[in-house]
LUMDREN-266930 format. One record per residue (C-alpha): x, y, z; residue in one letter; residue number from 0. Coordinates in nm, 3 decimals, m for minus. Example, Ala and Ser with C-alpha at 12.3 -4.5 7.8 and 13.67 -1.06 7.14 Angstrom:
% residues 2
u v w dopa torti
1.230 m0.450 0.780 A 0
1.367 m0.106 0.714 S 1
This chain:
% residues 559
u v w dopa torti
0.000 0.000 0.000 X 0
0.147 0.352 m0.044 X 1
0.323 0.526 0.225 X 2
0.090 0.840 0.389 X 3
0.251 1.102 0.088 X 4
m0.014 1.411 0.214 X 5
0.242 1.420 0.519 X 6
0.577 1.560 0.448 X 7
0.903 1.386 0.399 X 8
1.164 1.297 0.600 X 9
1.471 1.091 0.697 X 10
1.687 1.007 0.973 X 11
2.084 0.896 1.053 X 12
2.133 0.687 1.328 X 13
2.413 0.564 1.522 X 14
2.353 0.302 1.769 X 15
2.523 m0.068 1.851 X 16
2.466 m0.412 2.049 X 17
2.347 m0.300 2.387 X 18
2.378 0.082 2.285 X 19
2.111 0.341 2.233 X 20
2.061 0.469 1.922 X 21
2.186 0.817 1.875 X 22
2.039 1.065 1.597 X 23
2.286 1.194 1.435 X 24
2.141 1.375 1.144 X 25
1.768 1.473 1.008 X 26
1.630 1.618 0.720 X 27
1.333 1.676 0.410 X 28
1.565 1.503 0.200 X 29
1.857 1.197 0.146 X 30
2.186 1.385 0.105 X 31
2.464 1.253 m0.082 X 32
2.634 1.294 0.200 X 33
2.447 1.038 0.358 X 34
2.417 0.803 0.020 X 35
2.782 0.798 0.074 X 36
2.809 0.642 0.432 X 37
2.497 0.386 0.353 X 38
2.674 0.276 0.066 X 39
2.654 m0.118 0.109 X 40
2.409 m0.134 0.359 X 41
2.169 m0.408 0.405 X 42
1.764 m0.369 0.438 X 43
1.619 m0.384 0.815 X 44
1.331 m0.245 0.976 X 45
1.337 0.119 1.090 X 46
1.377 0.244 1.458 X 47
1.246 0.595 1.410 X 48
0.928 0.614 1.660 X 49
0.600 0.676 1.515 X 50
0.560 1.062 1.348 X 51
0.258 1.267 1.349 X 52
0.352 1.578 1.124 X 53
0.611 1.378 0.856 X 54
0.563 1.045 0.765 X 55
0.743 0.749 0.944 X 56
0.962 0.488 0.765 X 57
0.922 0.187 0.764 X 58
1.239 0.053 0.653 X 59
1.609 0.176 0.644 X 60
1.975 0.070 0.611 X 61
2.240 m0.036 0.818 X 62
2.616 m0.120 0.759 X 63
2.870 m0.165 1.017 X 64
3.046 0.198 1.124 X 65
3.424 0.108 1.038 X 66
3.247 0.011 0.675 X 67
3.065 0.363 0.648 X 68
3.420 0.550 0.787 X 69
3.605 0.383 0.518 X 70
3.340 0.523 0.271 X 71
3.456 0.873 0.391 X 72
3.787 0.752 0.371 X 73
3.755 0.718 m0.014 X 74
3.521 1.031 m0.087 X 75
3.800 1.250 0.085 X 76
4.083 1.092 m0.124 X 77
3.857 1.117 m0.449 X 78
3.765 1.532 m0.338 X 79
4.132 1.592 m0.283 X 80
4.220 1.469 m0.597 X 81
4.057 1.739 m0.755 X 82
4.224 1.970 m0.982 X 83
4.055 2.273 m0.807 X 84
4.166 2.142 m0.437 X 85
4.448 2.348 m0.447 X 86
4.234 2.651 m0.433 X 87
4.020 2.602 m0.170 X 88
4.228 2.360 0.049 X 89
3.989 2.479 0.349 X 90
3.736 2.238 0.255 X 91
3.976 1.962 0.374 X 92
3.847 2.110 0.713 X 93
3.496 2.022 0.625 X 94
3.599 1.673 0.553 X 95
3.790 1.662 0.826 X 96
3.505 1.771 1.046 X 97
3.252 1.445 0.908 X 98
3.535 1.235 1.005 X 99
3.566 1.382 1.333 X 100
3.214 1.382 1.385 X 101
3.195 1.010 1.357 X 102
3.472 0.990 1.597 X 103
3.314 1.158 1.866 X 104
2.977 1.013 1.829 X 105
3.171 0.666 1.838 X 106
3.357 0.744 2.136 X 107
3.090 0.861 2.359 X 108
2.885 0.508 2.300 X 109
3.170 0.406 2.509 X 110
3.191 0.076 2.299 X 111
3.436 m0.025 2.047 X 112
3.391 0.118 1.696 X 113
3.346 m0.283 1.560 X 114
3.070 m0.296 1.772 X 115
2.864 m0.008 1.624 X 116
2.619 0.015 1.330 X 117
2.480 0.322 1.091 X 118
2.119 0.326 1.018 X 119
1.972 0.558 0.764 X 120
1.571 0.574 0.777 X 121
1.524 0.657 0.416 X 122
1.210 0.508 0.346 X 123
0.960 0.877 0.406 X 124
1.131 0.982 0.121 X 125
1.049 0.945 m0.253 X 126
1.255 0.891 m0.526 X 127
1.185 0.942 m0.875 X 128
1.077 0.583 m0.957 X 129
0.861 0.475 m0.711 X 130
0.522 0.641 m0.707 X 131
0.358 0.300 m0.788 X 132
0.557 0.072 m0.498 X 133
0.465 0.058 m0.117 X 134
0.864 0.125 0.010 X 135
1.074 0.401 m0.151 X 136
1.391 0.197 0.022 X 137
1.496 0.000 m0.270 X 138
1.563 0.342 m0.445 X 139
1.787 0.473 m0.164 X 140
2.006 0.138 m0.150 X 141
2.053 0.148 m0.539 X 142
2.133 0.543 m0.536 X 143
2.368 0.494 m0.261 X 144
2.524 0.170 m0.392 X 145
2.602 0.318 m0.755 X 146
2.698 0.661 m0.631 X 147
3.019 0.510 m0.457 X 148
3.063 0.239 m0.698 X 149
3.090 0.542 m0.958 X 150
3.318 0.696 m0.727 X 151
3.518 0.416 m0.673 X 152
3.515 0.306 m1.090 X 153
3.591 0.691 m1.148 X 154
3.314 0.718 m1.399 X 155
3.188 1.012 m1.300 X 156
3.219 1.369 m1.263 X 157
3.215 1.593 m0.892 X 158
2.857 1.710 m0.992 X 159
2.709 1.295 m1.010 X 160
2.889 1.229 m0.653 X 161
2.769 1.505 m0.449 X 162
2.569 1.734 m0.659 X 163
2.783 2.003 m0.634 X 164
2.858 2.231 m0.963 X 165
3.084 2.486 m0.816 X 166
3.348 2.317 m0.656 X 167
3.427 2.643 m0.494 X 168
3.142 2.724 m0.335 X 169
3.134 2.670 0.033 X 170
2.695 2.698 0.038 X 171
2.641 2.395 m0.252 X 172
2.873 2.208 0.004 X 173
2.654 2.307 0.296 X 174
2.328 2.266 0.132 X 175
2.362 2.065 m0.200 X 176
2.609 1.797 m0.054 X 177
2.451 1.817 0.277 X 178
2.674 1.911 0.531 X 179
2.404 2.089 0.751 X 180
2.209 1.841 0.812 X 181
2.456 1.694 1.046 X 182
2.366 1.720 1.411 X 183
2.668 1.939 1.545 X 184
2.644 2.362 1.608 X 185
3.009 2.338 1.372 X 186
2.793 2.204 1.062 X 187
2.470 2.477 1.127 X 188
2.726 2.721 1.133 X 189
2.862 2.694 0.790 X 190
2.529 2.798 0.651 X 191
2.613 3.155 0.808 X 192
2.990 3.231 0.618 X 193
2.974 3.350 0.298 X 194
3.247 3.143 0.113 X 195
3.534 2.932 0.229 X 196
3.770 3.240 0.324 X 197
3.516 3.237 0.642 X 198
3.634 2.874 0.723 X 199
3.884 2.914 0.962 X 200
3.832 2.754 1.294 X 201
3.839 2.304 1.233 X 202
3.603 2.099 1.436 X 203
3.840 2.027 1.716 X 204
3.888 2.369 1.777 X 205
3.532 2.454 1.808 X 206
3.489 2.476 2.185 X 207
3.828 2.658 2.245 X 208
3.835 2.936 1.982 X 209
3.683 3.240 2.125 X 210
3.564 3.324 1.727 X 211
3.340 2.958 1.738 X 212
3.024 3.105 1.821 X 213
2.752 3.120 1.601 X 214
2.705 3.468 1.406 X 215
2.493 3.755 1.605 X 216
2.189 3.843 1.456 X 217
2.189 4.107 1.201 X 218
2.199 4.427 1.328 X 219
1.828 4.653 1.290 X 220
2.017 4.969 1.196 X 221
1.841 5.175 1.518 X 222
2.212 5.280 1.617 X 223
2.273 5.405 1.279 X 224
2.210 5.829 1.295 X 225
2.016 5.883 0.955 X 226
2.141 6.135 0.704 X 227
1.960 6.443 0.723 X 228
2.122 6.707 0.456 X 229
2.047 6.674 0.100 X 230
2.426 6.692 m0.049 X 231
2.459 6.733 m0.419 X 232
2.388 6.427 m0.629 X 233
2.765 6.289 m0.740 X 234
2.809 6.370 m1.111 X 235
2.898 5.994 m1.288 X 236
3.131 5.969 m1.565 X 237
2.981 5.925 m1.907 X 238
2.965 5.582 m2.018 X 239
3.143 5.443 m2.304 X 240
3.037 5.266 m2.578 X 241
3.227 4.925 m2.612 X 242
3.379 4.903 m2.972 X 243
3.174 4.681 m3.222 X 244
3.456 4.450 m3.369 X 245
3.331 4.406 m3.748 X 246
3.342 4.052 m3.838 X 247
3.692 4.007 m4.130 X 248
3.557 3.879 m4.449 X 249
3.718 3.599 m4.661 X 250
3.837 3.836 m4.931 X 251
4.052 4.043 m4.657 X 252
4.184 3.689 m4.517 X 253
4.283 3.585 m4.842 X 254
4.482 3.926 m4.874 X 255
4.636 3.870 m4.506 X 256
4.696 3.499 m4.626 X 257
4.886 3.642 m4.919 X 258
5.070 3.864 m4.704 X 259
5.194 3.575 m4.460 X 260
4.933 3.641 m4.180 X 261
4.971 3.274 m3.973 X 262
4.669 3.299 m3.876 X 263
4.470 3.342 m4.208 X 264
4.456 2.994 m4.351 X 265
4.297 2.849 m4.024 X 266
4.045 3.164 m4.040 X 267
3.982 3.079 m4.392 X 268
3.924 2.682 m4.330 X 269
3.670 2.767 m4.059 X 270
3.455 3.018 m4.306 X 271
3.467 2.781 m4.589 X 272
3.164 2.654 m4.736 X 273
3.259 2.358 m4.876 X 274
3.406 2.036 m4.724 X 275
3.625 1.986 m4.934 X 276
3.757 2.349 m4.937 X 277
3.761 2.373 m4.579 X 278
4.007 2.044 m4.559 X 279
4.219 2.205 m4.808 X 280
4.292 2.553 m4.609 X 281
4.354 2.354 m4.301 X 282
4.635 2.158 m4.437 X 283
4.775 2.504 m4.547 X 284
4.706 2.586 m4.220 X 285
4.943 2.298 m4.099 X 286
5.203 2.342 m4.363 X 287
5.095 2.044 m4.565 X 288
5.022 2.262 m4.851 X 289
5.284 2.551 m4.828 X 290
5.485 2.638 m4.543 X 291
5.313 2.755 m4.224 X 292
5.407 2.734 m3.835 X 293
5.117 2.494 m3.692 X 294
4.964 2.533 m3.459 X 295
4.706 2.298 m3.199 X 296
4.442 2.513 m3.326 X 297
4.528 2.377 m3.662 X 298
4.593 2.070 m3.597 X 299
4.280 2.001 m3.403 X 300
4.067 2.136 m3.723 X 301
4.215 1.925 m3.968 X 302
4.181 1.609 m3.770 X 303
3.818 1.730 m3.722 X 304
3.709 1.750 m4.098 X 305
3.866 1.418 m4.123 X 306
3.684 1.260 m3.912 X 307
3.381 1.442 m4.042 X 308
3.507 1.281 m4.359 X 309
3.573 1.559 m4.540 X 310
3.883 1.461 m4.704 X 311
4.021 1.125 m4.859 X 312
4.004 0.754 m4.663 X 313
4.416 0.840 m4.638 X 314
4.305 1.186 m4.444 X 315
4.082 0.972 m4.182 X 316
4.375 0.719 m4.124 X 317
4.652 0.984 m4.088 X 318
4.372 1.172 m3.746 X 319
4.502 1.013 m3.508 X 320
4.870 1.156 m3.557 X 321
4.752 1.489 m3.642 X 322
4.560 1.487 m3.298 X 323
4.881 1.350 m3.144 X 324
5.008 1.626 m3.280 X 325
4.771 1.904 m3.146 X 326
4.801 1.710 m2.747 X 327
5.160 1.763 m2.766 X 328
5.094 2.183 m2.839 X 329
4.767 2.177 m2.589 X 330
4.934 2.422 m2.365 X 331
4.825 2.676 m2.603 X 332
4.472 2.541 m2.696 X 333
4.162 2.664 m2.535 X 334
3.969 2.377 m2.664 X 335
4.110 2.133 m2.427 X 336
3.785 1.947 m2.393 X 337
3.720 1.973 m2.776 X 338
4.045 1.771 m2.857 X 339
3.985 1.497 m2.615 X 340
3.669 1.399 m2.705 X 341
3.766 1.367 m3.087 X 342
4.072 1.170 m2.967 X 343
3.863 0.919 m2.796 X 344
3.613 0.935 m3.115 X 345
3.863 0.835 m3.361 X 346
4.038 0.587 m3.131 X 347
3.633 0.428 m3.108 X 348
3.603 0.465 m3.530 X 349
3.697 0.126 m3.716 X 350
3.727 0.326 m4.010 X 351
4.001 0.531 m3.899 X 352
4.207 0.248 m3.782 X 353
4.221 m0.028 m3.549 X 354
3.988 m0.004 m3.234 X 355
4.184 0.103 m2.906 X 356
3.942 0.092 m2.606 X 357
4.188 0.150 m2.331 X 358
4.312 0.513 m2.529 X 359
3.955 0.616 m2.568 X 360
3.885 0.533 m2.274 X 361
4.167 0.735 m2.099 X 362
4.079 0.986 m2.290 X 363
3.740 0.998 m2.177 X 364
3.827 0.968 m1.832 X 365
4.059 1.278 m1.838 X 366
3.784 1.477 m2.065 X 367
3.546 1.437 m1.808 X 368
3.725 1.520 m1.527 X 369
3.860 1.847 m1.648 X 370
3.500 1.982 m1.793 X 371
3.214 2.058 m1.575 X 372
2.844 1.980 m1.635 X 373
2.646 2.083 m1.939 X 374
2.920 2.151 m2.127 X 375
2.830 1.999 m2.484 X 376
3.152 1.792 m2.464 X 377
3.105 1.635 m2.086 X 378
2.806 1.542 m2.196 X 379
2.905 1.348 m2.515 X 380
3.180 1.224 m2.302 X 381
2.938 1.069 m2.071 X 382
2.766 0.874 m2.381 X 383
3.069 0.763 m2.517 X 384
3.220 0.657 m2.196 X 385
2.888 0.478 m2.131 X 386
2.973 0.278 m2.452 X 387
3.302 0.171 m2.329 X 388
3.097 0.058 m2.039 X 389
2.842 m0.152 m2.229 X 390
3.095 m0.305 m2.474 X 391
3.362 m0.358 m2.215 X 392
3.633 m0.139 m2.484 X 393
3.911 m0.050 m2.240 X 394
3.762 m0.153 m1.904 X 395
3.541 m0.439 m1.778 X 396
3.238 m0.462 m1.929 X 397
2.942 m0.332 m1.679 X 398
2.584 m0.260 m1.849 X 399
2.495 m0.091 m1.456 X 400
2.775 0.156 m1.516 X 401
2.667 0.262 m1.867 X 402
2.355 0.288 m1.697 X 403
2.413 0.533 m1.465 X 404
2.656 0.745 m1.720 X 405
2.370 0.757 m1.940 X 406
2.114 0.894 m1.693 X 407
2.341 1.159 m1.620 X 408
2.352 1.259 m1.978 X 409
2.001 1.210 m2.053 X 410
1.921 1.427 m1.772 X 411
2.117 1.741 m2.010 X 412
1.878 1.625 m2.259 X 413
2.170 1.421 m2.497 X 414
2.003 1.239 m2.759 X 415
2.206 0.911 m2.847 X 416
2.272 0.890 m2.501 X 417
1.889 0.898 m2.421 X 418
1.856 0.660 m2.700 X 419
2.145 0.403 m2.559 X 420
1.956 0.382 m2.226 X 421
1.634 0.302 m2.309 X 422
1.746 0.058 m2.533 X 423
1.959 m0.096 m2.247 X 424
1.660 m0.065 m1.999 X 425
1.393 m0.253 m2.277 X 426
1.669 m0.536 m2.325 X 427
1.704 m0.591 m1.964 X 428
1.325 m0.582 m1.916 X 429
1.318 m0.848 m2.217 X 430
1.545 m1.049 m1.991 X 431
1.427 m1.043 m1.666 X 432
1.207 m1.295 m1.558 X 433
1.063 m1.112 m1.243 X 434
0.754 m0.993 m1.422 X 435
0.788 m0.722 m1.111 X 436
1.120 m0.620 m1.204 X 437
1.086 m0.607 m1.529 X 438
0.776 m0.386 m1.509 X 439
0.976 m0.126 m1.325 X 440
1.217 m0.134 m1.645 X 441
0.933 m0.089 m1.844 X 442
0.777 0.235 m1.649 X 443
1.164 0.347 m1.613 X 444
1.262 0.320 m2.000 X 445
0.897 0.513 m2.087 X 446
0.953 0.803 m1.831 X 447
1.299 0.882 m2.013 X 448
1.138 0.873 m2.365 X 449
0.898 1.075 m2.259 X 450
1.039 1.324 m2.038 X 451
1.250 1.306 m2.374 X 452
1.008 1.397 m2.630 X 453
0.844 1.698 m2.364 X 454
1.164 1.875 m2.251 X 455
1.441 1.798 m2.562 X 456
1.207 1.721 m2.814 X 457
1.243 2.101 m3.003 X 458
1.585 2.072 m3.031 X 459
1.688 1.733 m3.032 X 460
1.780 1.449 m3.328 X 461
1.475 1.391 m3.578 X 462
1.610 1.050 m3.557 X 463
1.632 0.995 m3.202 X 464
1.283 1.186 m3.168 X 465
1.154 0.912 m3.383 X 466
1.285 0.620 m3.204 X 467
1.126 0.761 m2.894 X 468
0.784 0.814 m3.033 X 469
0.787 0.451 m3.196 X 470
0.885 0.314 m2.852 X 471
0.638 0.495 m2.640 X 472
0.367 0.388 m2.945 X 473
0.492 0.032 m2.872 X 474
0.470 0.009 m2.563 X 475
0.148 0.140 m2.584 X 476
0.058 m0.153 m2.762 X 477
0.169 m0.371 m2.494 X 478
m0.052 m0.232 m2.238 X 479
m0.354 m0.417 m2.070 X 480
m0.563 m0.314 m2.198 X 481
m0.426 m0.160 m2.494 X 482
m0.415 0.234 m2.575 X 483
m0.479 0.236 m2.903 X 484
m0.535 0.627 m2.975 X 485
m0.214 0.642 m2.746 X 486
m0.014 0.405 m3.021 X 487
m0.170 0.512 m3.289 X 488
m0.029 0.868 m3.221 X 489
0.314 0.805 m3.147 X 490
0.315 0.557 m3.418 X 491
0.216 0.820 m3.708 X 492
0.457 1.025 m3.583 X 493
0.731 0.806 m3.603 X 494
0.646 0.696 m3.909 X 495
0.613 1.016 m4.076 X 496
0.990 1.053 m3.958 X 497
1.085 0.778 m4.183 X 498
1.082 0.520 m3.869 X 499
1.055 0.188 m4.051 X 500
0.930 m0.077 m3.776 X 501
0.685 0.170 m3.671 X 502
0.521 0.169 m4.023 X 503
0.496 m0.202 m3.994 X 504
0.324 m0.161 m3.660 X 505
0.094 0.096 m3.777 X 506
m0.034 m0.156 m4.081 X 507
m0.024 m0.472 m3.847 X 508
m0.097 m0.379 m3.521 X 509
m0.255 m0.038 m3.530 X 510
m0.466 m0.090 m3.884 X 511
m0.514 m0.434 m3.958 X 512
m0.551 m0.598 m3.641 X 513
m0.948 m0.710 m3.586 X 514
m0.954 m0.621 m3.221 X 515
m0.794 m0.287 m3.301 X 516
m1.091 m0.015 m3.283 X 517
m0.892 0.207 m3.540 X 518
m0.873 m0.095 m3.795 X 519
m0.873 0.072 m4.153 X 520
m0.785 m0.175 m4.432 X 521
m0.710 0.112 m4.670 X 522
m0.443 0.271 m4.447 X 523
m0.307 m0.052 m4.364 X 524
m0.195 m0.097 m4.754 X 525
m0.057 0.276 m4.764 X 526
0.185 0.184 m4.472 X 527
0.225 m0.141 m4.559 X 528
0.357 m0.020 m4.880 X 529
0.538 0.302 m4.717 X 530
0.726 0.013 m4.498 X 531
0.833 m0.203 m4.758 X 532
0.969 0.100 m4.971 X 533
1.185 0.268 m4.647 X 534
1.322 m0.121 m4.514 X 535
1.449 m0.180 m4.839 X 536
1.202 m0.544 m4.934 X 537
1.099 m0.321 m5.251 X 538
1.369 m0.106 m5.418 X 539
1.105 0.175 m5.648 X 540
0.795 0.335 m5.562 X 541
0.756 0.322 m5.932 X 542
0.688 m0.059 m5.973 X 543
0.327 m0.054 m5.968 X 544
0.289 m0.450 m5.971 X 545
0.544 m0.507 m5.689 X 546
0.292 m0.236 m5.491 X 547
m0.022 m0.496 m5.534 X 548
0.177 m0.804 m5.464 X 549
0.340 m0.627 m5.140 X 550
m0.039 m0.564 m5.017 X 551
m0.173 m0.866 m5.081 X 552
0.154 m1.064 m4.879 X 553
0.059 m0.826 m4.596 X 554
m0.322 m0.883 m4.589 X 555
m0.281 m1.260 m4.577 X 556
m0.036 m1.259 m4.330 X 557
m0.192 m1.371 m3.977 X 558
């Protein structure tokens, strides 16, 4: 039965042991990554939060062994230090600190040994984003917390997917995002009151000594403040001015620098050219292929672009790799870092360009993703093709659960083929399961990211990806009990209209011809009949009358 959802949420962290009273250590609206963290690994028991009347009460939670949830901490700090931006904000190793601290003095005042003591997280009065239709919400919490330090221990993913944090520099998404607040301690509620991590300056052992560890005052009311009275003259502000319009350089005056010996001009000129083909052509001027020029990454990084947009020659394509070789070797003065990763790992992924290397892309991958930061275009592609290397096992072991959650994080920026990858991966692990209850949740989880899909990304996403999701949602709509046939039929159309082949063949099988369907239509199951047989390829002309006849009649004695 469903939990009592008109109350508010809430959740609880517990410390408690074999013959010790459990301790609250933490509460809040919400499951903190934080907390995910520590309860990573933690088996299902009953909760031991007392019945609530204003928020509902769990009903179940999870509990791991302490020393197992300090270890967890162990890891996250070694993974946050890590960080390329650590070295600018080394004060937050005094929030970390403080967790670990925390847990140290909780621990010790139990009076029992640390192997004797247990964490409990009641998670289960709070929902997650799956589980409107299931009485617990706990299976949720276990399978966030379990992949979000698997992730961090695989480094597969990015600062934001561990603690939702965007800004690794700022102190309040650690506080409130991350959830360092919630813990039970006046050291924690006082973060929320300093503005940014300069503030940060006494640690958590130092609390009750330093005479500056008291909480903020209140804000003062301004009744000590004597109010201006005279009316002085208004202060006489400088004129602004106008920012200078740079006029864009047109291809004839580039071509006249080019002739001159501007460096710079060929590259200029490759990135204005129309054509493929001429575009190529001014890059390798640009990298003294053609002519002799200084190159530079910029250069290099364009011309090993175009090939693998195959712009130039087969020859071009092989010869990327080097040319992005190339380009790494001069990144120091490249601003497209991120750029020149990700077509690294592309063309070490392309058969076309060469042998397969899984363990280069996927190094590449791995670096491109920790040096870019969320909704970038590039993280995000990164985090399909890294999901990829996942799936196929190309450079690491392969783990479908890890491409999983790489592609949720993408999806959730709205990245097509990424979108596309998981529910494919969801429906084929539905088609496997044999827990009809499991595999219904992989159902309901594969439709809500088509359709959140087709509602949010839908106006600027790929016509062919936006037609894969409507065929799959009409589908599926097919498979319902009992079956939504205006539902299908409208996904289905437009699909089809998008040159989606299968879902042609459903709309003349399933949708028109079908005698239980209510929208069956004989004449419109010919036209699509006919419309799939042209797009899949089984007739070659739309010209061929005959073939047209014979087609309809093979389709309306089938079944």
């Amino acid at each position: 039965m469903p939990m009592e959802s008109e109350l508010a949420s809430a959740a609880w962290l517990y410390l408690g042991g074999e013959g010790v009273e459990p301790c609250c250590l933490a509460w809040d609206q919400d499951v903190t990554p934080l907390w995910c963290l520590l309860l990573a690994g933690a088996q299902v028991v009953p909760a031991i939060t007392p019945a609530q009347v204003d928020v509902q009460t769990p009903r179940q939670g999870l509990r791991l062994p302490l020393a197992e949830a300090q270890d967890h901490w162990a890891q996250f700090e070694a993974y946050v230090r890590r960080h390329p931006q650590h070295h600018r904000v080394p004060t937050l190793g005094l929030c970390l600190d403080a967790v670990a601290a925390f847990l140290d003095r909780a621990a010790a005042r139990t009076g029992v040994p640390v192997e004797s003591l247990w964490l409990q997280g009641d998670l289960d009065a709070v929902s997650g984003p799956f589980d409107a239709n299931t009485d617990s919400r706990i299976g949720f919490w276990k399978w966030n917390a379990d992949t979000r330090l698997q992730a961090l221990q695989d480094g597969t993913v990015d600062l934001h997917d561990v603690t939702l944090v965007l800004d690794y520099e700022d102190l309040d998404e650690w506080v409130r995002a991350f959830g360092l607040e919630t813990l039970d301690h006046p050291w924690f509620r006082a973060l929320g009151s300093i503005e940014d991590f300069s503030g940060l300056r006494v640690p958590f052992d130092g609390w009750e000594e330093s005479v500056d560890a008291r909480l903020p005052a209140d804000e003062p009311d301004g009744s000590d403040i004597e109010p201006e009275t005279g009316e002085g003259p208004e202060p006489e502000l400088e004129p602004e001015l106008e920012a200078p319009v740079l006029q864009p350089v047109s291809p004839d005056e580039w071509e006249r620098r080019h002739r001159a010996g501007d460096p710079a001009a060929a590259l200029a000129l490759s990135r204005l050219a129309h054509e493929p083909a001429q575009a190529m052509r001014w890059a390798r001027r640009a990298c003294g292929l053609e002519g002799e020029a200084a190159p530079t990454a910029a250069a290099w990084l364009r011309l090993a672009q175009l090939a693998f947009e195959r712009s130039g020659s087969p020859d071009d394509l092989q010869q990327a790799r080097g040319w992005v070789e190339r380009a790494r070797a001069l990144d120091h003065e490249l601003d497209e870092v991120h750029a020149l990763l990700l077509l690294q790992a592309r063309l070490w992924l392309d058969a076309e360009a060469g042998p397969v290397d899984g363990a280069r892309a996927f190094a590449a991958l791995e670096r491109l993703l920790l040096l870019s930061v969320r909704n970038q275009a590039e993280h995000t592609e990164g985090l399909h093709l890294l999901g990829i290397c996942r799936r196929d096992g190309l450079g690491c072991p392969a783990d479908a659960e890890a491409a999983r959650v790489l592609w949720r994080s993408a999806a959730a920026d709205g990245h097509g083929p990424a979108t596309r990858a998981l529910v494919e991966l969801l429906a084929a692990q539905a088609e496997a399961e044999e827990d009809a209850e499991a595999a219904e949740r992989l159902w309901l989880e594969a439709l809500n990211h088509a359709e959140v899909y087709l509602e949010c990304f839908a106006d600027r996403g790929d016509l062919l990806v936006i037609a894969f999701m409507h065929a799959f949602c009409g589908e599926l709509a097919l498979r319902t009990d009992p079956v939504d046939w205006e539902e299908a039929e409208a996904h289905l159309l437009r699909a089809a209209e998008a040159g989606h082949a299968e879902a042609m063949g459903l709309l003349a099988v399933e949708v028109y011809r079908n005698r239980h369907s209510p929208l069956r239509d004989l004449r419109r199951a010919l036209h699509w009949a006919w419309r799939y047989g042209v797009a899949s390829g089984v007739l070659k002309s739309a010209d061929a009358g005959w073939q047209r006849w014979v087609f309809a009649l093979f389709w309306l004695l089938r079944g």
